[in-house]
Structures are given as structure tokens and as C-alpha cells.
Backbone as CSV, one residue per row, in Angstrom:
resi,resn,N_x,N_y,N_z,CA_x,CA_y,CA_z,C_x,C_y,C_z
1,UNK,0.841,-1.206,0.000,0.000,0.000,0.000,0.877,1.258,0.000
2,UNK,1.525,1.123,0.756,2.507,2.535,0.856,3.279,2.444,-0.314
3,UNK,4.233,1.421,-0.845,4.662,1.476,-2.376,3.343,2.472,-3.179
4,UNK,2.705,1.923,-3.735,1.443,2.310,-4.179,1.221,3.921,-3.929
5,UNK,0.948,4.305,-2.814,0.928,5.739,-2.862,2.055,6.891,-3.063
6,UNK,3.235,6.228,-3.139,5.108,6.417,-3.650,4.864,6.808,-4.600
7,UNK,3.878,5.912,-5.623,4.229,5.787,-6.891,3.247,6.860,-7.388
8,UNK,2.458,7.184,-6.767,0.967,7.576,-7.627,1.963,9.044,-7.111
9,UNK,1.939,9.484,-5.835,2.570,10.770,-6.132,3.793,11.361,-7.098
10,UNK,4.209,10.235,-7.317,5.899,10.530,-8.320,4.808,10.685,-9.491
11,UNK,3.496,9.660,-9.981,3.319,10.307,-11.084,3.045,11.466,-11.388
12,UNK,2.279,11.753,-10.225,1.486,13.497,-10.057,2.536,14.509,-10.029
13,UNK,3.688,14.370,-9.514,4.546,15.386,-9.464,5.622,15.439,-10.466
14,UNK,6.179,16.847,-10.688,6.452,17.235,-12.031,7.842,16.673,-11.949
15,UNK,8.316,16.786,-10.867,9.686,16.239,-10.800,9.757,14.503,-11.125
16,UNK,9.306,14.078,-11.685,8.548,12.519,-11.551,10.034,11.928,-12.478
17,UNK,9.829,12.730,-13.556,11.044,12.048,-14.727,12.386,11.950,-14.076
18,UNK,13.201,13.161,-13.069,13.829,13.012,-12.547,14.083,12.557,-11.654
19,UNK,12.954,12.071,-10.620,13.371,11.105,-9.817,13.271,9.668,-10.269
20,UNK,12.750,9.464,-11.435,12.681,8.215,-11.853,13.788,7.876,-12.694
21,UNK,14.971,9.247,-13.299,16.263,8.609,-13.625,17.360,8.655,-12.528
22,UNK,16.583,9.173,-11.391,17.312,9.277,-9.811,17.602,7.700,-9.580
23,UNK,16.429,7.082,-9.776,15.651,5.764,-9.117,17.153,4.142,-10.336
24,UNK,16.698,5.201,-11.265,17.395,3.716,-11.837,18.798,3.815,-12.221
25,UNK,19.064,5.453,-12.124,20.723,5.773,-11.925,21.276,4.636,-10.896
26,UNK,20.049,4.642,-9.673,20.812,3.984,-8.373,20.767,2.592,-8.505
27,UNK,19.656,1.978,-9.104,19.766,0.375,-9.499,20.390,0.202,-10.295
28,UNK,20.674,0.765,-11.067,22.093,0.422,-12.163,23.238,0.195,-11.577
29,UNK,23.603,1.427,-10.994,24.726,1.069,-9.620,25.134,0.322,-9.157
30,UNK,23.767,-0.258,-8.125,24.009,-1.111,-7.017,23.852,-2.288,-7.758
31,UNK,23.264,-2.807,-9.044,23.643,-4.039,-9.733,25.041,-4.458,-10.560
32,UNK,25.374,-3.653,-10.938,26.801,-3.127,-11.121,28.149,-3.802,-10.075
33,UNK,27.551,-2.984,-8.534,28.630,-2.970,-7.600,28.214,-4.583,-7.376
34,UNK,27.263,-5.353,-7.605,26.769,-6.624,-7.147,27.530,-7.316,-8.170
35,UNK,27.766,-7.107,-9.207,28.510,-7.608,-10.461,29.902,-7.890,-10.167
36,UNK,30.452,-6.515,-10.202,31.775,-6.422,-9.482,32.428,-7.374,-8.169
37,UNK,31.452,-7.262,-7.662,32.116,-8.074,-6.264,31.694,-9.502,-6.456
């Protein structure tokens, strides 16, 4: 439920695109650093 309301506000808000290349900048990363090691 709380996921869920995360998401619905990121859509509503304008900043949405940027936190959503915030979001997978950081999973790229951390799959990356999971790679690496």
C-alpha cells in the first residue's frame, strides 16, 4: 500500500522524470557494484 501511494505521487509530481532517472541511476549502480564483487 505505501509502495502504491510512492508511486501515484511521483506520477502526479512534475519532478517525476527526474526522480525516476534518480531511481534507476541507483539500481544500475548497485547491480553493477553486485557484479563487481
Amino acid at each position: 500500500m505505501r509502495t502504491n501511494r510512492l508511486l501515484a505521487s511521483l506520477l502526479l509530481s512534475d519532478n517525476y522524470t527526474i526522480d525516476a532517472k534518480r531511481m534507476l541511476a541507483k539500481i544500475r549502480f548497485v547491480h553493477f557494484v553486485i557484479r563487481v564483487t
